[in-house]
Rosetta silent file (secondary structure, phi, psi, omega in degrees, C-alpha in Angstrom):
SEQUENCE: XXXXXXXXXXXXXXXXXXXXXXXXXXXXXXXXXXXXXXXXXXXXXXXXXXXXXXXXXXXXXXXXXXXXXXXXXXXXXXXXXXXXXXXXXXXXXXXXXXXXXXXXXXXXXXXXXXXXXXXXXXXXXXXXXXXXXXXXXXXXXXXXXXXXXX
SCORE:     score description
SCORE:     0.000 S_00000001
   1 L     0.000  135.988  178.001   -6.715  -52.254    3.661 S_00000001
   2 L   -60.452 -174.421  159.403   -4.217  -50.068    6.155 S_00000001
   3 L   -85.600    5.385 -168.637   -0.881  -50.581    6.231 S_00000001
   4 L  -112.397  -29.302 -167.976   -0.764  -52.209    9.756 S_00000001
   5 L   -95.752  -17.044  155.155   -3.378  -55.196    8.512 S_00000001
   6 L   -28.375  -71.351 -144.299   -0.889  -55.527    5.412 S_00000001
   7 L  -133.652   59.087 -153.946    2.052  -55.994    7.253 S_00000001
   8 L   -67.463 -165.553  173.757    1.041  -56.588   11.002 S_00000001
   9 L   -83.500  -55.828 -169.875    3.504  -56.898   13.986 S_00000001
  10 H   -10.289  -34.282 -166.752    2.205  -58.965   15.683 S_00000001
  11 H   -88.380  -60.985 -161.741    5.264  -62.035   15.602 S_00000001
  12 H   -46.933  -42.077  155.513    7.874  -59.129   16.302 S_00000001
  13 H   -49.170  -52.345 -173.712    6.565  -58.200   19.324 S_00000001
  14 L   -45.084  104.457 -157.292    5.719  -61.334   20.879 S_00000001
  15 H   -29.592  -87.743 -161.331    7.861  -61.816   23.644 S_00000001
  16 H    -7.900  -45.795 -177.582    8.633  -64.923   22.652 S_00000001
  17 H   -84.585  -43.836  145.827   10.000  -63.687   19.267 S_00000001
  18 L   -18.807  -57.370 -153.026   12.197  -61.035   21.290 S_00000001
  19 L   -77.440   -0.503 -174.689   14.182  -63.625   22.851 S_00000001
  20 L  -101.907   -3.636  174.507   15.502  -64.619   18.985 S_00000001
  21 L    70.833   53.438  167.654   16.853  -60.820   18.362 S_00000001
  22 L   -95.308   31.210  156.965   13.798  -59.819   16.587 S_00000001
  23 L  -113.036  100.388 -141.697   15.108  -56.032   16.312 S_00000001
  24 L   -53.825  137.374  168.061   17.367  -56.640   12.797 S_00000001
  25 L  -117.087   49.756 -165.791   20.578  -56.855   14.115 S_00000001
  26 L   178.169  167.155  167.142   22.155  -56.736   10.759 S_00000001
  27 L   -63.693  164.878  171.156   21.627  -55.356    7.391 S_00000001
  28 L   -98.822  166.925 -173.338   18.308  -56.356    5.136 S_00000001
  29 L    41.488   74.488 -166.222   18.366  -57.957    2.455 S_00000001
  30 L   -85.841  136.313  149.304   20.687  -61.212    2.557 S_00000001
  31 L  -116.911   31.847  160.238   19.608  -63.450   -0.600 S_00000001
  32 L   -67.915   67.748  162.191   21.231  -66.565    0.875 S_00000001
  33 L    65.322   36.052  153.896   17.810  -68.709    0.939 S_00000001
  34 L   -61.661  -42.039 -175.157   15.742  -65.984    2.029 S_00000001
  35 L  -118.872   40.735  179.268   12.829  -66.321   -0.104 S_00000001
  36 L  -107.243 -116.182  153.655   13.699  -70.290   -0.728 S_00000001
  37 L    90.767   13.040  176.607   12.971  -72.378    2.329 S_00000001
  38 L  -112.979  128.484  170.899   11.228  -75.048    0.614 S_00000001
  39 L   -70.252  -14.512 -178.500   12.424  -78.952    1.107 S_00000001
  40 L   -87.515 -166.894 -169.552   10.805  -79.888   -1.927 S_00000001
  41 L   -66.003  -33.020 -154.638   12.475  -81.124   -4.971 S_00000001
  42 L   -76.995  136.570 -137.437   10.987  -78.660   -7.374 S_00000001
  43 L   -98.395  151.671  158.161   13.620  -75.940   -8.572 S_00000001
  44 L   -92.252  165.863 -178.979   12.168  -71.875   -7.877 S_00000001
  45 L  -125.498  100.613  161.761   11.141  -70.957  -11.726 S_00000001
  46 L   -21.151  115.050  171.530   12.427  -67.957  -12.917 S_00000001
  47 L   -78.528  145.793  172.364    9.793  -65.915  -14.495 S_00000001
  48 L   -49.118  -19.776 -178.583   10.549  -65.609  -18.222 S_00000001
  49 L  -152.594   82.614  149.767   11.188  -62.149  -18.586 S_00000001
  50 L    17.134   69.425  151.217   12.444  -60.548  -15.144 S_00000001
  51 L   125.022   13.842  179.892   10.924  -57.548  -13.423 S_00000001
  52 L   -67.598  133.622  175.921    8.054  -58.383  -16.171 S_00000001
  53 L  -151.816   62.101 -157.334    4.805  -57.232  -14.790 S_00000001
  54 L    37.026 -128.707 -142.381    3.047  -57.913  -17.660 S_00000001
  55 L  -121.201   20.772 -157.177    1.351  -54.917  -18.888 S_00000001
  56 L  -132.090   22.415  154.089    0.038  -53.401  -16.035 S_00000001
  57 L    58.982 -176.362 -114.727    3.436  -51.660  -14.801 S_00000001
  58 L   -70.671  126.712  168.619    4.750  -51.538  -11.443 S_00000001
  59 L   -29.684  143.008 -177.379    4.240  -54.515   -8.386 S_00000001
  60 H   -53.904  -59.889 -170.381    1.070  -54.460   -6.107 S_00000001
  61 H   -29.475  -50.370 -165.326    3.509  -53.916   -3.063 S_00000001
  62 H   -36.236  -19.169 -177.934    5.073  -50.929   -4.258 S_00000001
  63 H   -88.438  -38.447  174.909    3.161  -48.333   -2.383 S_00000001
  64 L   -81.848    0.227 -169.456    3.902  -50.506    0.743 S_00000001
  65 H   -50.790  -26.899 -165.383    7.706  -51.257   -0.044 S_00000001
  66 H   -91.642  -91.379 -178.771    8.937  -49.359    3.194 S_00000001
  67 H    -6.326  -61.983  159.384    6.891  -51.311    5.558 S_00000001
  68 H   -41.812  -57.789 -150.460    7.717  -54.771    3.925 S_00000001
  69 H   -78.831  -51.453 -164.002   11.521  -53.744    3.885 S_00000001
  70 H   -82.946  -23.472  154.623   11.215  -53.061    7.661 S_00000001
  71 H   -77.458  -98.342 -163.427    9.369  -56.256    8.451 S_00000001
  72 H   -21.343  -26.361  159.574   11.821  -58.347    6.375 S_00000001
  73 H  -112.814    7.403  161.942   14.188  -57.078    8.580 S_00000001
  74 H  -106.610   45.117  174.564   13.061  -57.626   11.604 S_00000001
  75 H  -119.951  -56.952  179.257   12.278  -61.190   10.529 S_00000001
  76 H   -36.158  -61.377  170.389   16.107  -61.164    9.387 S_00000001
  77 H   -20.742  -59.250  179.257   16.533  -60.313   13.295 S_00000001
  78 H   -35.330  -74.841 -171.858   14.899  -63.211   13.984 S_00000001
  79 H   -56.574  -61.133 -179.184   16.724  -65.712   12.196 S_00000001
  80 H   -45.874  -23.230  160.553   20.028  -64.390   13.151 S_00000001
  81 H   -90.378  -15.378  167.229   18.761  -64.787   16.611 S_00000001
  82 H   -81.659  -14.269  159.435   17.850  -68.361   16.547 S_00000001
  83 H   -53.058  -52.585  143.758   21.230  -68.771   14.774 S_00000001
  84 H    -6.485  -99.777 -177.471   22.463  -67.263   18.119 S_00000001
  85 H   -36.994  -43.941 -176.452   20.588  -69.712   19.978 S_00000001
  86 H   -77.820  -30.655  179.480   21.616  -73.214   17.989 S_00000001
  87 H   -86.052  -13.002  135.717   25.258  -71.614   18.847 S_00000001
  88 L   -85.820   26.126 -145.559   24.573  -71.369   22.202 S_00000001
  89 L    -6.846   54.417  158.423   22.899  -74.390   22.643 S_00000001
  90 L   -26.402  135.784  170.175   19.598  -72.772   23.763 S_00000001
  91 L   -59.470  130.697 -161.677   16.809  -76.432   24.442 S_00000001
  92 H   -57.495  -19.732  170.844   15.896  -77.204   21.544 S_00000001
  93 H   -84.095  -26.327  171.792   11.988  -76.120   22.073 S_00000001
  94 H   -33.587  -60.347 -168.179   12.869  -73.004   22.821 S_00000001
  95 H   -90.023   -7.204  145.232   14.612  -72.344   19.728 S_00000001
  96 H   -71.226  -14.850  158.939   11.512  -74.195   17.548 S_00000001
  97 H   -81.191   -5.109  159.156    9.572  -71.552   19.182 S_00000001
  98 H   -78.423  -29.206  140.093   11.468  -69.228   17.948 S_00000001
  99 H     2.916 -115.334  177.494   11.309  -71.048   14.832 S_00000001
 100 H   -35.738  -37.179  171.996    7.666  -71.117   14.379 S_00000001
 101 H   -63.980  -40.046  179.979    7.719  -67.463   15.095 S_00000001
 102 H   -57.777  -62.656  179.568    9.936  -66.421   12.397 S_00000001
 103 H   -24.854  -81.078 -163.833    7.318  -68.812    9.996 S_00000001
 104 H   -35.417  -48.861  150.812    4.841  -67.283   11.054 S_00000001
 105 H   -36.267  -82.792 -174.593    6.415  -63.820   10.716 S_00000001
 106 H   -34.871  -52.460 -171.217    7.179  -64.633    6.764 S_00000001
 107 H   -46.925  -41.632  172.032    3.365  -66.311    6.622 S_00000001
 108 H   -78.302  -41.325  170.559    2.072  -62.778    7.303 S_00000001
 109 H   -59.960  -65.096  156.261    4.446  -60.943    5.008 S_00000001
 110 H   -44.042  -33.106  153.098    3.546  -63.416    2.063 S_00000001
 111 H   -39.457  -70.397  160.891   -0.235  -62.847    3.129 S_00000001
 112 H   -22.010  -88.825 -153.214    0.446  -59.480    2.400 S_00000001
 113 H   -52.205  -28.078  179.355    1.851  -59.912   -0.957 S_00000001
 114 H   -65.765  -41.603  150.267   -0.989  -61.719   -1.885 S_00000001
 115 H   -28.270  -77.873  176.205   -3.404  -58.928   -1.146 S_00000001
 116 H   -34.796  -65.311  146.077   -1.306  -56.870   -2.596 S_00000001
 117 H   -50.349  -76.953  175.091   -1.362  -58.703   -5.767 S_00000001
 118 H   -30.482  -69.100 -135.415   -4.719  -59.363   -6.062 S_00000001
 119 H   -86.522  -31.258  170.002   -6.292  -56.093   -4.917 S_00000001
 120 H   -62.868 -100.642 -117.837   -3.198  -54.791   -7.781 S_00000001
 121 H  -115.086  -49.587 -149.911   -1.915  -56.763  -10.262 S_00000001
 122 H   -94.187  -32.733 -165.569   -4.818  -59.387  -10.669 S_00000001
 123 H   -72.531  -65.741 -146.689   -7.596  -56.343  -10.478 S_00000001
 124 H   -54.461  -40.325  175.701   -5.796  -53.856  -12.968 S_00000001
 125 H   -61.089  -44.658 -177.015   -5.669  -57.046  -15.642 S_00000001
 126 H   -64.512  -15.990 -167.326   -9.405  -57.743  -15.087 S_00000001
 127 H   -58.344  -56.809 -172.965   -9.993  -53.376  -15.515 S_00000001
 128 H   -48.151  -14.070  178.880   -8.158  -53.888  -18.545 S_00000001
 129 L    99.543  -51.598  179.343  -10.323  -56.213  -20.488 S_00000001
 130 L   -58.490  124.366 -164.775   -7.640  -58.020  -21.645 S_00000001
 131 H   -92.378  -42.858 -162.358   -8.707  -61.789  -20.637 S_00000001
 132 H   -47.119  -71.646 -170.919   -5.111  -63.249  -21.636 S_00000001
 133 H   -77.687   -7.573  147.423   -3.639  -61.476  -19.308 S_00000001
 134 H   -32.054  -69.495  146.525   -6.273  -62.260  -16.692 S_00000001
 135 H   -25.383  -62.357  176.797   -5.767  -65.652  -16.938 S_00000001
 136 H   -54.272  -61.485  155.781   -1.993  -65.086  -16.454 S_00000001
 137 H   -16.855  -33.680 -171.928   -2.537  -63.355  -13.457 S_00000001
 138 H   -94.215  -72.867  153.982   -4.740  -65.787  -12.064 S_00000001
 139 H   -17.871  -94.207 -168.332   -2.496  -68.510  -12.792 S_00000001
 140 H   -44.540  -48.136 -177.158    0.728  -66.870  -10.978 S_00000001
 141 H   -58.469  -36.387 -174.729   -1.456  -65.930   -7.932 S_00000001
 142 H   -70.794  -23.947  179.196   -2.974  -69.705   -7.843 S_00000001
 143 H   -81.785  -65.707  135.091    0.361  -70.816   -8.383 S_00000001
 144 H   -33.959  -51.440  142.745    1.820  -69.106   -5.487 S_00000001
 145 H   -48.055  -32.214 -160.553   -0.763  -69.877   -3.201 S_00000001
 146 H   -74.608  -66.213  179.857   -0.068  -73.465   -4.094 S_00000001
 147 H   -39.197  -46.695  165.866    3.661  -72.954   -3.103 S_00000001
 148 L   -56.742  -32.883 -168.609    2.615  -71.575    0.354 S_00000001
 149 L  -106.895   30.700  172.504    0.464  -73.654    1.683 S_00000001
 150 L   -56.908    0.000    0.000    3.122  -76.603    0.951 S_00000001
C-alpha cells in the first residue's frame, strides 16, 4: 500500500474542511482528549507493559510516522477551527459539518493504523510461529476495531 492510500487527504482538502482552519494552526501533538473521544463509560485500558510490542519490535506505523504526524496535525487544524467557529457563533450545521469532517479525518487515520498493524504487527507474529502471540495480536486488533466502530 502507498503512502497516500495510508494516510489520504482527502478531508483536508475538502473545501468544506478549509473553512474549520484545516492547515494546523498550532503545534501537534496536544494529549488533552485527542485519542479519547468516546462517550462511553468504559475507562481507555492501559496496555500492561507500555511501548510493549510484544516480541516483534517496533509499531506497524513506524515507517509512515512523518505522514501520520502531518495528518494529525492538520486534523488538530481542524478542531481548533471549529473551536473558532462555536466562538464565533458560526450556525450550528455549519460547524457539524465541520464536525463530521474532522471524524472523518481521524476515521481515515485510524484506518491506517489498522493496516498498518495488520500488514505489521499481526503478520510478523503469524511469520513467527509463535501462536500465543498470534492470538494476542488478533485480540488487540479485534479489540480495536470493536472500539471504532462504536
Amino acid at each position: 500500500m502507498t503512502e497516500d492510500e495510508k494516510v489520504p487527504e482527502g478531508d483536508a482538502t475538502d473545501p468544506a474542511a478549509g473553512a474549520a482552519g484545516g492547515g494546523g494552526d498550532g503545534a501537534a501533538g496536544g494529549t488533552d482528549g485527542a485519542a479519547g473521544g468516546s462517550d462511553s463509560a468504559e475507562p481507555a485500558v492501559p496496555s500492561p507493559h507500555p511501548g510493549d510490542h510484544g516480541t516483534h519490535g517496533d509499531p506497524g506505523y513506524l515507517g509512515q510516522k512523518s505522514p501520520y504526524l502531518r495528518r494529525l496535525k492538520l486534523i488538530e487544524g481542524q478542531v481548533r477551527g471549529v473551536h473558532r467557529m462555536v466562538e464565533e457563533d458560526t450556525y450550528c450545521i455549519d460547524v457539524l459539518t465541520q464536525i463530521s469532517a474532522v471524524t472523518k479525518a481521524l476515521e481515515s487515520v485510524a484506518l491506517g493504523l489498522v493496516d498498518d498493524h495488520i500488514h505489521h504487527c499481526v503478520h510478523d507474529a503469524a511469520d513467527s510461529g509463535d501462536t500465543e502471540e498470534l492470538d494476542r495480536k488478533m485480540d488487540e486488533i479485534m479489540g480495536a476495531v470493536k472500539r471504532l466502530m462504536k
